[in-house]
C-alpha positions as CSV (number, residue, x, y, z in Angstrom):
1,X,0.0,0.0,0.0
2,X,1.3,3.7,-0.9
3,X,0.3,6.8,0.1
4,X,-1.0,8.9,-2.7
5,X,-2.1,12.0,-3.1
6,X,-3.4,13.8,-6.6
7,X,-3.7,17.4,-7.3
8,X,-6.3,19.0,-10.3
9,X,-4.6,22.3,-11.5
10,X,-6.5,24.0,-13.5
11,X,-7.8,28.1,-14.5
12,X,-10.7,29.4,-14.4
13,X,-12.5,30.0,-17.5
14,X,-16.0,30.2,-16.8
15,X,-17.4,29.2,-13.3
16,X,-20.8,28.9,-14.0
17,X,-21.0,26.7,-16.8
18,X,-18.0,24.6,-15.5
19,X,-15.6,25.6,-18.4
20,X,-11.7,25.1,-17.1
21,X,-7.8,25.1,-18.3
22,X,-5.8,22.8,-17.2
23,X,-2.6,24.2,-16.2
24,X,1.5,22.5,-17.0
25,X,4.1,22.7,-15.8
26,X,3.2,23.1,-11.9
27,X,4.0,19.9,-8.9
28,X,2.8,19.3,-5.7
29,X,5.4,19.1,-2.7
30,X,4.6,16.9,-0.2
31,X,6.4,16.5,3.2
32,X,5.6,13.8,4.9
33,X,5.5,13.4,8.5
34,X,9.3,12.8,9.3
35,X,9.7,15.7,7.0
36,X,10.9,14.3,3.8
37,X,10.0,16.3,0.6
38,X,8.5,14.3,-2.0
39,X,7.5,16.0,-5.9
40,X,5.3,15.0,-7.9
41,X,5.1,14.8,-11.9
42,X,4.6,17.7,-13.7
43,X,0.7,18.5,-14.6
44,X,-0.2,18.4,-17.8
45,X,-3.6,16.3,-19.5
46,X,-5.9,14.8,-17.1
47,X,-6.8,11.4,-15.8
48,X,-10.1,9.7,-13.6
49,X,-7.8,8.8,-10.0
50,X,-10.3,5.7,-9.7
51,X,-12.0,5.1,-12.5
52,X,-14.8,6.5,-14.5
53,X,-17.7,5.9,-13.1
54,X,-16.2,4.1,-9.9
55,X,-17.0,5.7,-6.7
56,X,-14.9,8.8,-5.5
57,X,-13.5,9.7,-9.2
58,X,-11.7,13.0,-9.4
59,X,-10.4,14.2,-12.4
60,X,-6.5,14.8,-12.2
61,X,-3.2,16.4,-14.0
62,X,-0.4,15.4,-11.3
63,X,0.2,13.3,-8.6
64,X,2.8,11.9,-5.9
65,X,2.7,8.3,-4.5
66,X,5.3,7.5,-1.6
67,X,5.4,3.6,-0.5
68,X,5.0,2.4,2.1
69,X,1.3,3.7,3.4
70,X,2.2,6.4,6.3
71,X,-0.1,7.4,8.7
72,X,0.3,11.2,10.2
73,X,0.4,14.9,9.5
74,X,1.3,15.8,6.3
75,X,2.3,19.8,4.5
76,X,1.7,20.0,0.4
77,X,2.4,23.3,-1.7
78,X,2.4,23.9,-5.2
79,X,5.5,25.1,-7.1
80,X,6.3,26.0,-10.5
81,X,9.8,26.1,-11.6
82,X,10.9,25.8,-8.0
83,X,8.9,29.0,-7.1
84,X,6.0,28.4,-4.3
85,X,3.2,29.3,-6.1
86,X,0.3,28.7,-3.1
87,X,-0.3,28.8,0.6
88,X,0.8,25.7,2.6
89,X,-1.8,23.3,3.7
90,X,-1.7,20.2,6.2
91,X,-3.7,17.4,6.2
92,X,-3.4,14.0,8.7
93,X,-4.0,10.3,6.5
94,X,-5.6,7.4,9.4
95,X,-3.5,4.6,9.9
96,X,-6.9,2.9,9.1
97,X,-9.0,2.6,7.4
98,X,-6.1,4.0,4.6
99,X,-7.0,7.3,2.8
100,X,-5.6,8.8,-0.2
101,X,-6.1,12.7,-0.7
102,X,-7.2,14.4,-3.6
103,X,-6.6,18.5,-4.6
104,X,-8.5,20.9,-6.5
105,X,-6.4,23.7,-7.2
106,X,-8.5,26.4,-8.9
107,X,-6.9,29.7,-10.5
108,X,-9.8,32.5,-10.7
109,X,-10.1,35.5,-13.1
């Protein structure tokens, strides 16, 4: 089992009728909870994280999967060319039942 974590970079195009772009060239850090920095792949396209049509399907352009599963606290950011491009967040994974964590990260007009 891995811990895994996807992030959905996109802009803005038109809110109300659901109309994005999906942003390149961005990663998620993640540091997990002994403090080890983990990037992911670059965004870019898009892909279901379960499945279509299976259960708690997100859509998603990057993502980082560390192995073994870790429970605990855990601190993501987005960067672009090494530049912090977003506030840092924390979120804590259960040692059980395990979790993975998904991100929508929106860019407005």
């Amino acid at each position: 089992m891995e811990t895994r974590v996807t992030a959905y970079v996109v802009k803005e195009i038109d809110f109300s009728v659901g109309s994005y772009e999906t942003l390149e060239g961005y990663q998620v850090v993640l540091v997990d909870p002994s403090g080890q920095e983990h990037l992911s792949n670059m965004s870019g396209g898009r892909n279901h994280s379960t499945g279509e049509g299976l259960g708690d399907d997100h859509w998603f352009n990057t993502e980082v999967k560390i192995s073994p599963y870790t429970s605990g606290t855990y601190r993501v950011r987005l960067v672009k060319d090494g530049v912090q491009q977003s506030a840092e967040t924390e979120f804590i994974m259960a040692a059980s039942p395990y979790q993975y964590v998904h991100l929508d990260i929106f860019w407005y007009r």
